[in-house]
C-alpha positions as CSV (number, residue, x, y, z in Angstrom):
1,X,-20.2,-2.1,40.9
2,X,-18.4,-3.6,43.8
3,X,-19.9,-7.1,43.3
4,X,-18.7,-6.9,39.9
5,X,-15.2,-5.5,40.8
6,X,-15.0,-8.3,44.2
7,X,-16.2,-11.0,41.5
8,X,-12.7,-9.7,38.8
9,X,-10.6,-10.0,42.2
10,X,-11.7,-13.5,43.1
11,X,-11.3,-14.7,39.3
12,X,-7.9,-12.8,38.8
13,X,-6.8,-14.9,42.3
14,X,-7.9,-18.2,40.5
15,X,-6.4,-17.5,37.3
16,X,-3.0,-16.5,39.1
17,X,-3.4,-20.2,41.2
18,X,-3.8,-22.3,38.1
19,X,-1.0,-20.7,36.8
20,X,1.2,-21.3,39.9
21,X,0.1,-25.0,40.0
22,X,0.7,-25.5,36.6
23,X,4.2,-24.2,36.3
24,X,4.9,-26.3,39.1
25,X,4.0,-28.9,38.1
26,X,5.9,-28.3,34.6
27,X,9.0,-27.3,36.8
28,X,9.4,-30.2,38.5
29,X,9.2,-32.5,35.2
30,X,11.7,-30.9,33.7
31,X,13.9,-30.6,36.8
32,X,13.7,-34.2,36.9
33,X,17.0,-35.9,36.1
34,X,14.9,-39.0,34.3
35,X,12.2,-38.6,31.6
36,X,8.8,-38.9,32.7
37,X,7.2,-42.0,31.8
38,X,4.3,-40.2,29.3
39,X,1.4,-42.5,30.9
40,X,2.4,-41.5,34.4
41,X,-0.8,-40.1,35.9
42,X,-0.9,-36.4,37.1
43,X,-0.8,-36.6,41.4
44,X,-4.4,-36.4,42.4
45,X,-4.1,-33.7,44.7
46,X,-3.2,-32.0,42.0
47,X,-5.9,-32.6,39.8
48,X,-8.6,-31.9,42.7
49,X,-7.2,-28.6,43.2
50,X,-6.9,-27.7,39.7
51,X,-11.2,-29.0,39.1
52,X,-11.9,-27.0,42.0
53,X,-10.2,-23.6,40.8
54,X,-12.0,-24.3,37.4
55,X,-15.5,-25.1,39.0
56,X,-15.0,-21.8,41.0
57,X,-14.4,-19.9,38.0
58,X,-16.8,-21.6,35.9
59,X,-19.6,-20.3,39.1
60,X,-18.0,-16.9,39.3
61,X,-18.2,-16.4,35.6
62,X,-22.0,-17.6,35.3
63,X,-22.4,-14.6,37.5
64,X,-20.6,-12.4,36.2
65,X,-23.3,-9.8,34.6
66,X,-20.3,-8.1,32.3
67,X,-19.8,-11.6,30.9
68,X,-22.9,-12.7,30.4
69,X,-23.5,-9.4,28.9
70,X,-20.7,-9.8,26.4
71,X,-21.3,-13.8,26.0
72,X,-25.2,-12.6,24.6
73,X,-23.8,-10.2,21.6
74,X,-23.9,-12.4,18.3
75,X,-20.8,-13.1,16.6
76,X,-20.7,-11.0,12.7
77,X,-20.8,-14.0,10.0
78,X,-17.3,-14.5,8.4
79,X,-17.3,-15.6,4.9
80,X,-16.6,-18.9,4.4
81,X,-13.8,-17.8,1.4
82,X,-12.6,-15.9,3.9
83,X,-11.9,-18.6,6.2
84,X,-10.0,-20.6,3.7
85,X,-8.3,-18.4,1.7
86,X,-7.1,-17.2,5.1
87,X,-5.6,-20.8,5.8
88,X,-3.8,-20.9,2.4
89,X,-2.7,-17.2,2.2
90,X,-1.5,-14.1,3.4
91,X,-3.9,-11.2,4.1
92,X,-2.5,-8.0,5.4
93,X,-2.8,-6.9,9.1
94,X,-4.3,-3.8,8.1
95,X,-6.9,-5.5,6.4
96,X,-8.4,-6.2,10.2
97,X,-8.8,-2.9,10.9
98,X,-11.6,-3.3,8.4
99,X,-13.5,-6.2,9.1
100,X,-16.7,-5.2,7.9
101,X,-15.3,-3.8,4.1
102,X,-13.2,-7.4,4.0
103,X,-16.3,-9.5,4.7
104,X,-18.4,-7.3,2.4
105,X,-15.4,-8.0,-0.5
106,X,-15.2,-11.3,0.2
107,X,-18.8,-12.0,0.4
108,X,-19.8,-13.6,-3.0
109,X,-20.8,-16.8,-4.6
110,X,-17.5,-18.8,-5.7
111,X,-17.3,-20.1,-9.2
112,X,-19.8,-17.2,-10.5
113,X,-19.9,-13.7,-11.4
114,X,-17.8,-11.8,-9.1
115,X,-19.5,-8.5,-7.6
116,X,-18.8,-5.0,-9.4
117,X,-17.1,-3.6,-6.2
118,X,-14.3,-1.1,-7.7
119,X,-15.4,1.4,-5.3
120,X,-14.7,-1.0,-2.4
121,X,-11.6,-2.5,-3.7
122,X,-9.8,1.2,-3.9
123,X,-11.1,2.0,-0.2
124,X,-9.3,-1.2,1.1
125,X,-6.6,-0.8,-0.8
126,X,-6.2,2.7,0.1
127,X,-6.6,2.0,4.1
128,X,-3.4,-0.2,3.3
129,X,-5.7,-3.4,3.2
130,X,-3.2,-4.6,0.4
131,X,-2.5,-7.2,-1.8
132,X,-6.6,-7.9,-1.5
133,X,-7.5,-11.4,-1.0
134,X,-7.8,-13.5,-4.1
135,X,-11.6,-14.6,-4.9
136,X,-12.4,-17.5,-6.6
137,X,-14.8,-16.0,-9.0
138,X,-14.9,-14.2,-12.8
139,X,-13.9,-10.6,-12.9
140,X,-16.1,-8.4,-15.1
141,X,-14.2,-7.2,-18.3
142,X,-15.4,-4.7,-21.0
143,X,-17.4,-6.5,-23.7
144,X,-15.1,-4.6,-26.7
145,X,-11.5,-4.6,-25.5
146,X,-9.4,-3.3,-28.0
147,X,-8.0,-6.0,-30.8
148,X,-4.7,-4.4,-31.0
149,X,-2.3,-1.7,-29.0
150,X,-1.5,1.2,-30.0
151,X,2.3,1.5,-31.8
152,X,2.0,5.1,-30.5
153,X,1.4,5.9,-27.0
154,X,0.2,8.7,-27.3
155,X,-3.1,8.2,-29.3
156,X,-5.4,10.8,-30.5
157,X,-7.8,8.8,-28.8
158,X,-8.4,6.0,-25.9
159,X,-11.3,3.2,-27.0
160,X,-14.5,4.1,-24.6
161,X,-15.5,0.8,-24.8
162,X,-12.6,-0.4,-23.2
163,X,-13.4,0.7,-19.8
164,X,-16.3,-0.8,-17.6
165,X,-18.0,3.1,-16.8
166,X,-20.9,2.1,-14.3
167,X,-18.8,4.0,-11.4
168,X,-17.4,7.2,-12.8
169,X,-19.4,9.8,-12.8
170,X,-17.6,10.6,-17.0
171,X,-18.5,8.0,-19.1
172,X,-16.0,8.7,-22.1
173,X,-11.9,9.4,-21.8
174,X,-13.6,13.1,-23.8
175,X,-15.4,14.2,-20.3
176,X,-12.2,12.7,-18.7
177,X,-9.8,15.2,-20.7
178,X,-12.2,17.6,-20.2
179,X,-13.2,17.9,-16.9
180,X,-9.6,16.6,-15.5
181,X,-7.1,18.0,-18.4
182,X,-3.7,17.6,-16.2
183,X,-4.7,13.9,-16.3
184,X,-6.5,12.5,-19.3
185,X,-5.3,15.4,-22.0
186,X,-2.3,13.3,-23.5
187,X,-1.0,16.1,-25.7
188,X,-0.6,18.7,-22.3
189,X,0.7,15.3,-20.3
190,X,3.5,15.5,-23.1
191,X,4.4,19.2,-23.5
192,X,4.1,19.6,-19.4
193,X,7.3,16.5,-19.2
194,X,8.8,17.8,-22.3
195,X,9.1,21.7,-21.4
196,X,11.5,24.0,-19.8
197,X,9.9,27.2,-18.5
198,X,11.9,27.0,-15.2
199,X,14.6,25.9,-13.3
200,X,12.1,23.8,-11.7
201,X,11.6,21.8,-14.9
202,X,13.7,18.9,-15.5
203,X,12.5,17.8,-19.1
204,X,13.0,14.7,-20.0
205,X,15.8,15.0,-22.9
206,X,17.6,16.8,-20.7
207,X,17.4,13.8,-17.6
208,X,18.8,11.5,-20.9
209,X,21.5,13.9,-21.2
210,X,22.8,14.2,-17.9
211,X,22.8,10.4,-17.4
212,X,24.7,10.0,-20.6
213,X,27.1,12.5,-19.8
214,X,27.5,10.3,-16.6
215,X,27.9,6.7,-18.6
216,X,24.9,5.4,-16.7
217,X,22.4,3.6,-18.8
218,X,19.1,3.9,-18.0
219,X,16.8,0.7,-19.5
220,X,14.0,0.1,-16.7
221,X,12.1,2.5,-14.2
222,X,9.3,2.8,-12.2
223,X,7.3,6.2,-12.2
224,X,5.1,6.5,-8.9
225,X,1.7,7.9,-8.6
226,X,1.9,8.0,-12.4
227,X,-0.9,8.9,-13.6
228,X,-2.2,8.3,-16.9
229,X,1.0,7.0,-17.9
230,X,2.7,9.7,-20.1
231,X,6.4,10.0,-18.4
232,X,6.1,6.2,-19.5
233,X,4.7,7.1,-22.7
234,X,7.5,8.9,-23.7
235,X,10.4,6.9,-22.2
236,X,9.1,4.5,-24.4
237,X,8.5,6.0,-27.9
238,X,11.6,7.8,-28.0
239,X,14.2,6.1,-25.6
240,X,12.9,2.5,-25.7
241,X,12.7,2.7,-21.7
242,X,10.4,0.5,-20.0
243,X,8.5,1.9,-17.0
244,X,6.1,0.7,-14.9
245,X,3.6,3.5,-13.6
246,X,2.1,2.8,-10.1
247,X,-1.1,4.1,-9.9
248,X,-5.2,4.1,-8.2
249,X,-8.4,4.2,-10.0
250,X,-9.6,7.2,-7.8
251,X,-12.6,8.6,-9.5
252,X,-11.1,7.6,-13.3
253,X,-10.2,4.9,-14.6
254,X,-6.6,5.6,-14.7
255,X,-5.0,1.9,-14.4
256,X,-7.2,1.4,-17.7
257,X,-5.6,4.4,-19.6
258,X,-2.3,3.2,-19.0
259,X,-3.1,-0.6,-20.1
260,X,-4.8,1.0,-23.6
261,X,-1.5,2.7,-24.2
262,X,0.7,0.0,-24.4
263,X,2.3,0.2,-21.2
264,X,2.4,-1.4,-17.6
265,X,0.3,-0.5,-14.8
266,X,0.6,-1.5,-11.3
267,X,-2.3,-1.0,-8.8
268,X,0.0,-0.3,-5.8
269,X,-1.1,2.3,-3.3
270,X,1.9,4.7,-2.0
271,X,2.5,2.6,1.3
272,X,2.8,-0.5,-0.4
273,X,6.6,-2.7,-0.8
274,X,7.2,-2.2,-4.6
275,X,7.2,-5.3,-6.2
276,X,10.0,-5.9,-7.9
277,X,13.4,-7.2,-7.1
278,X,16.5,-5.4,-5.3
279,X,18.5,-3.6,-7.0
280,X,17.0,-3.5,-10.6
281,X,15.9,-0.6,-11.7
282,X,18.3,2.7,-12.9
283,X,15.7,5.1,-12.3
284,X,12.8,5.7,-9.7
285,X,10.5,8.8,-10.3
286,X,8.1,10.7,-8.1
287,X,5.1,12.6,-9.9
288,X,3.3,15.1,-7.6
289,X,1.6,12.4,-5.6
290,X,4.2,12.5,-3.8
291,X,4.0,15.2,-1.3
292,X,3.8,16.5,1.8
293,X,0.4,14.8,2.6
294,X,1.9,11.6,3.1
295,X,2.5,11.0,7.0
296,X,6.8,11.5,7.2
297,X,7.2,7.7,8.5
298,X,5.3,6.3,5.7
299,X,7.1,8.8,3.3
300,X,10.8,7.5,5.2
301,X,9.8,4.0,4.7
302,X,9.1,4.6,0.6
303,X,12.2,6.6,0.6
304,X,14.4,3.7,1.5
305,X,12.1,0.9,-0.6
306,X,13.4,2.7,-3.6
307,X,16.8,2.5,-2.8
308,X,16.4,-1.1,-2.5
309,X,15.3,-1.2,-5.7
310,X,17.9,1.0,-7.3
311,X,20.6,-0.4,-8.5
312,X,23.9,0.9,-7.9
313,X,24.4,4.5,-10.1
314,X,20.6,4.8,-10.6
315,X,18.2,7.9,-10.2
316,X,16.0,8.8,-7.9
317,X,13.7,11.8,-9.1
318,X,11.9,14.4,-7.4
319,X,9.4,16.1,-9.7
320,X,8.1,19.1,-7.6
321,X,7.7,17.7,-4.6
322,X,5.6,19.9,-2.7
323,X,5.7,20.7,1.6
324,X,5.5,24.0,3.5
325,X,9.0,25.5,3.2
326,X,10.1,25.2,6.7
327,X,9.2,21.3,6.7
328,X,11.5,20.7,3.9
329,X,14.0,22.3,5.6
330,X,13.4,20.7,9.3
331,X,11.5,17.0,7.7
332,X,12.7,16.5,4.0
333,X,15.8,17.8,3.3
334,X,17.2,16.3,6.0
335,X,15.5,12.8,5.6
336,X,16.3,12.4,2.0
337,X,20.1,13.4,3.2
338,X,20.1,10.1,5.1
339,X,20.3,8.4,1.7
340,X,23.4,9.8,1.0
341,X,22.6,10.8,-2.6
342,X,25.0,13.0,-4.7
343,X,22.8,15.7,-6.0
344,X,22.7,16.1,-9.5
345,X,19.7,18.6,-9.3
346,X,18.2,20.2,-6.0
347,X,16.0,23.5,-7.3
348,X,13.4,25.0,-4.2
349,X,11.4,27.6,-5.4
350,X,7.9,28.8,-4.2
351,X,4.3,27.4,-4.9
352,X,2.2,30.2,-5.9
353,X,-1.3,29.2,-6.1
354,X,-3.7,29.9,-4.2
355,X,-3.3,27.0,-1.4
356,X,0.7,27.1,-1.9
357,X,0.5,31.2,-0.8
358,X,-2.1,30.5,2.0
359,X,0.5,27.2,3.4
360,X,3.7,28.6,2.6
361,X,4.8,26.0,0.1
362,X,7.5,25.1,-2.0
363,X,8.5,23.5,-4.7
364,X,11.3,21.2,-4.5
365,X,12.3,19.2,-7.9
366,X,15.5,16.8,-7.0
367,X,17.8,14.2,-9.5
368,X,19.7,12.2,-7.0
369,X,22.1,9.3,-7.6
370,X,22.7,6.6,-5.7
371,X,26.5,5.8,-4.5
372,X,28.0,2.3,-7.0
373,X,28.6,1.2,-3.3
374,X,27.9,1.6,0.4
């Protein structure tokens, strides 16, 4: 122990002289009133002193156990795609944090089939290791996509044999709507956006009203943590509105379903920069994946990515966002205040499940519009 801590002390002391030397050696250079001639040799005390302090830390470090120690551990292989495509492209800092999922993802052969990894993709994607590295390799694709699209979006039924179903533990869109009804059963999806059974309820005709009745126009959205796709779906059949639906294959092929009904999906996680331009969209819904699970500076950040993409008059809309009731009034209320929103809707009421009871949870469904100016 004290070898090892007199051994840091003596190399910290030669570090700190190199330093010293160097910088005055710089210093004086550029002090100089004339520009040093480039093949002017550095003084040779100076160079003795600076091989010396090297040799002695060289010597001290050969006996260092710690570094030996940490010199002996084997380095983890890095892809070689890796180490281009990190030369010619961006790969996002959190990505990092995950070294050993990134070097598994990008661990292939180039120019063949790429690995069935969905699984992997979603948990990097999800740990905000996002956009993924492009791989130079062939994607696996269903072997009968559809020959057509539906003119309705909401189908009686979604091809099965559109949909790669190796990783899902349903193997037809029937188990889907079975076993996960709020998401795969089309005809609920379109009675639950279409209804009014409280004040919490903002149906959809009725949003298309109260925009009318403003003079705003409403031509493209974006629906986050949209599902399957239906508040699309119907923006599209009967108000020829196009919406994008952000959205993550978690344990269903969901980005799939959207694709198969004629629409747009975009494989975004909730922490990710929307990608479309400022200011260009007249309306920005959040389904119920929006809630009070997402940290509140994550949550602040999305708040003010969509009013960058809001154009001037649009709508931001809340559809039942859920948090424990004092949070929304101590966290949300006031953070969605600092948008300074005129409030067209704002309806609390209480969650009464089982979890909502337990938590004290609310209910809070909100159509805001953004000021024509700021």
């Amino acid at each position: 122990m004290g070898f090892t801590m007199g051994l840091n002390f003596l190399l910290l002391l030669a570090m700190v002289a190199t330093n010293l030397l160097s910088l005055y050696h710089l210093s004086s250079t550029v002090q100089s009133p004339n520009p040093p001639d480039p093949r002017t040799p550095i003084p040779e005390h100076l160079l003795r002193q600076l091989h010396t302090i090297r040799a002695t830390i060289n010597h001290l470090t050969r006996h260092d156990p710690s570094t030996a120690t940490t010199a002996a551990k084997p380095k983890a292989t890095v892809p070689q795609d890796l180490i281009l495509y990190s030369q010619i492209g961006p790969i996002a800092s959190s990505c990092h944090n995950h070294p050993d999922l990134l070097h598994r993802y990008m661990n292939y052969s180039p120019f063949s089939i790429c690995p069935y990894d969905p699984d992997l993709q979603e948990t990097l994607i999800l740990n905000g290791c996002h956009p993924l590295p492009r791989r130079r390799c062939f994607s696996k694709t269903p072997s009968k996509p559809p020959s057509s699209l539906p003119l309705n979006p909401f189908p009686t039924s979604l091809p099965d044999s559109s949909v790669i179903w190796n990783k899902y533990s349903c193997k037809s869109f029937a188990c889907l709507s079975q076993n996960n009804p709020i998401g795969f059963d089309l005809d609920a999806q379109r009675f639950s956006l279409l209804k009014y059974s409280s004040e919490l309820d903002l149906p959809v005709n009725q949003f298309m009203q109260l925009a009318k009745s403003a003079n705003s126009v409403i031509r493209l959205g974006i629906d986050i943590g949209g599902g399957t796709g239906s508040f699309a779906a119907l923006m599209k059949k009967f108000y020829n509105v196009t919406m994008l639906t952000t959205t993550m294959n978690v344990n269903a092929p969901y980005n799939e379903a959207v694709a198969l009904r004629g629409l747009v999906p975009l494989h975004v996680p909730l922490q990710q920069r929307l990608p479309v331009f400022d200011g260009t969209m007249d309306l920005v819904r959040c389904g119920r994946a929006v809630n009070r699970w997402i940290p509140v500076t994550v949550m602040e950040f999305m708040f003010y990515d969509m009013d960058r993409v809001l154009r001037g008059g649009g709508y931001l809309w809340l559809d039942r966002f859920f948090s424990k009731g004092v949070d929304l009034q101590q966290v949300y209320a006031p953070l969605i205040g600092t948008l300074g929103y005129k409030k067209v809707k704002w309806v609390v009421d209480n969650k009464t499940d089982p979890s909502g009871l337990k938590n004290g949870e609310v209910y809070l469904t909100a159509l805001l519009q953004k000021p024509l100016s700021k």
